[in-house]
C-alpha positions as a Markdown table, in Angstrom:
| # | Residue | x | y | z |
|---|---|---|---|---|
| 1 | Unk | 0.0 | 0.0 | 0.0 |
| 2 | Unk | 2.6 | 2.4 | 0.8 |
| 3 | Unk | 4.3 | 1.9 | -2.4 |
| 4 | Unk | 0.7 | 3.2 | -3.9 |
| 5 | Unk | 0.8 | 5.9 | -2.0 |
| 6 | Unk | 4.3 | 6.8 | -2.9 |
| 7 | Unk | 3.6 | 6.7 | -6.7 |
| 8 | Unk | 0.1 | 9.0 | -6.5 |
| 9 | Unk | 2.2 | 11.5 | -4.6 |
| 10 | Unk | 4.8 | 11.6 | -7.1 |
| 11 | Unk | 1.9 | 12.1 | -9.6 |
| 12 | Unk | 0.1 | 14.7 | -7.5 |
| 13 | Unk | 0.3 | 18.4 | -7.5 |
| 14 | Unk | 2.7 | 19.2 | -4.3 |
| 15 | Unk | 5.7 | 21.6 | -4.4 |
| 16 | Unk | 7.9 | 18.5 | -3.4 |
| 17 | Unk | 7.9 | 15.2 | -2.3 |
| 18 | Unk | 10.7 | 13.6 | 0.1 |
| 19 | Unk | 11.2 | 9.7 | -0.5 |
| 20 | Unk | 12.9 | 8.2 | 2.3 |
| 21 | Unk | 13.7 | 5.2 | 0.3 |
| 22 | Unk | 17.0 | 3.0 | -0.7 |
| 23 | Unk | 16.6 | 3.7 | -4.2 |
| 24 | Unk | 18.5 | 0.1 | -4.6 |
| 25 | Unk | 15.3 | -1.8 | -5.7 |
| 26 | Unk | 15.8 | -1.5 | -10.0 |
| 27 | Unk | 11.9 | -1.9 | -10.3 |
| 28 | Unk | 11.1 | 0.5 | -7.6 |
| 29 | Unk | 13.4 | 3.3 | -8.8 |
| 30 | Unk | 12.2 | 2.8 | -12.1 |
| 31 | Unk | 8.3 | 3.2 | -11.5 |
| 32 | Unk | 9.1 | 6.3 | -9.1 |
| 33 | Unk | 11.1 | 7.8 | -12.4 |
| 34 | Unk | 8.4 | 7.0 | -15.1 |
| 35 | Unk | 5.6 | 8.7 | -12.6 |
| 36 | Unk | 7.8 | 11.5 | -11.9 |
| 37 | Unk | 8.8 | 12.2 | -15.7 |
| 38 | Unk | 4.7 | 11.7 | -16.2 |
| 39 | Unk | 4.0 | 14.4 | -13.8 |
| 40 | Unk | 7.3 | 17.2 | -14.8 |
| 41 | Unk | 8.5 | 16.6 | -11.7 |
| 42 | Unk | 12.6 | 16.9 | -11.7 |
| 43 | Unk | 14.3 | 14.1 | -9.4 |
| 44 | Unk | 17.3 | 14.4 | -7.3 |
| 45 | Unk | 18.7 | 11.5 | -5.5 |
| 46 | Unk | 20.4 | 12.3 | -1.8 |
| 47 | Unk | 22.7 | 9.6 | -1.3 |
| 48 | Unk | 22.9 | 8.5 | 2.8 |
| 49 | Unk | 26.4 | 7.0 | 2.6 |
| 50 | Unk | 26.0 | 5.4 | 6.4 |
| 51 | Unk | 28.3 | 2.5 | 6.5 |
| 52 | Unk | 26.7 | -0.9 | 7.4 |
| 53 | Unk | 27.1 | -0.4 | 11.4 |
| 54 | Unk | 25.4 | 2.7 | 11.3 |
| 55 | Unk | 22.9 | 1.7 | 8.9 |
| 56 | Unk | 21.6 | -1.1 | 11.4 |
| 57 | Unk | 21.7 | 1.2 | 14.2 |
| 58 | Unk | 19.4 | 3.4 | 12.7 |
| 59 | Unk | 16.9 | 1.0 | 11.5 |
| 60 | Unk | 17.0 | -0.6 | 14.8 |
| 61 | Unk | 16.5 | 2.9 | 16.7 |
| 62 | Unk | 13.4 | 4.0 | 14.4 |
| 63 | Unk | 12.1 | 0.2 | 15.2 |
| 64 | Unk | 12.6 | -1.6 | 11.8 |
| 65 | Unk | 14.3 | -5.0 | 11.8 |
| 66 | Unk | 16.4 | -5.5 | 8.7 |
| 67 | Unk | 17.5 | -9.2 | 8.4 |
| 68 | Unk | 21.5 | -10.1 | 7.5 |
| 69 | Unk | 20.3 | -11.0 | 4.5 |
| 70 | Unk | 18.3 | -8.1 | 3.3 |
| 71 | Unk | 21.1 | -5.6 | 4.9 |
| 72 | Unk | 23.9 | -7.8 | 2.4 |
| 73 | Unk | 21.4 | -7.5 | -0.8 |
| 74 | Unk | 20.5 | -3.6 | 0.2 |
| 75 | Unk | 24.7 | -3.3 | 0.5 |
| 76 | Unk | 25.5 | -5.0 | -2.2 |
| 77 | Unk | 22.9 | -3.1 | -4.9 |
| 78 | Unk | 23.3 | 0.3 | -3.1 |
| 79 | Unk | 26.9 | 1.1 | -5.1 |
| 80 | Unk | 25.2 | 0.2 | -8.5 |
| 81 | Unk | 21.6 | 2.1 | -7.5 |
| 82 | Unk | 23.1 | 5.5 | -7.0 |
| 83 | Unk | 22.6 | 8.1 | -9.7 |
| 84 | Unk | 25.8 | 9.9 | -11.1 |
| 85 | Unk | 24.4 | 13.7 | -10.1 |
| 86 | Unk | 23.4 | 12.5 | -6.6 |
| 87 | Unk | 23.7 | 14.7 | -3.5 |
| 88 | Unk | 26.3 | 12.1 | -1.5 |
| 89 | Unk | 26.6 | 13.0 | 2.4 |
| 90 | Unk | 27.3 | 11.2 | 5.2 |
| 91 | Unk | 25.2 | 11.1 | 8.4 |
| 92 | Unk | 26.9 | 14.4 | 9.9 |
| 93 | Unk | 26.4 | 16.5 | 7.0 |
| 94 | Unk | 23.3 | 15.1 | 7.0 |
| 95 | Unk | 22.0 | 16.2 | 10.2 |
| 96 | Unk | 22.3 | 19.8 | 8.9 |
| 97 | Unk | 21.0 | 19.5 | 5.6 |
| 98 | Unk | 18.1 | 21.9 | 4.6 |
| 99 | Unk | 15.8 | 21.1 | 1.9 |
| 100 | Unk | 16.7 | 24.3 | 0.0 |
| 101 | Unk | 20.2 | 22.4 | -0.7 |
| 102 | Unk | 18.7 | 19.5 | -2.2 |
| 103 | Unk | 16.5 | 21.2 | -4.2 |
| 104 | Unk | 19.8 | 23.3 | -5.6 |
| 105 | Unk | 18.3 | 26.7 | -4.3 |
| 106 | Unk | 20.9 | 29.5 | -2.7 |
């Protein structure tokens, strides 16, 4: 259901819409990309570079359980998944990011 509801606010009308997503899954990225392109929308990819430990600790302090395996897979297609223009930061620059930087704004 979510992934529904991701796709018809891509398509909708708001100023901008934040996907807190992997961006690893090929089929995922590629639906969110054909709904954007259907609606204008522009798309830029923020890149979380994390590091395993600190990718499990996260997930684990926002309550989400993330199996071994589905950590390795998420690893292992994250370096192929991420878009040459992405915004690549790590968790301290992170923390002070502002959403006019993402969106390229002074």
């Amino acid at each position: 259901m979510h992934r529904w509801r991701v796709l018809g606010a891509v398509r909708g009308s708001g100023p901008v819409v934040l996907l807190t997503d992997s961006w690893t899954d090929d089929r995922r990225r590629a639906a969110v990309l054909r709904a954007a392109s259907a609606a204008g929308r522009r798309v830029r990819v923020v890149h979380l570079d994390a590091g395993p430990e600190l990718a499990a600790a996260g997930q684990s302090a926002r309550g989400r359980v993330l199996s071994d395996r589905a950590m390795r897979r998420h690893l292992e297609r994250s370096s192929r998944a991420v878009a040459a223009d992405a915004l690549m930061i790590d968790r301290r620059r992170a923390d002070a990011l502002r959403l006019a930087e993402i969106l390229g704004a002074p």
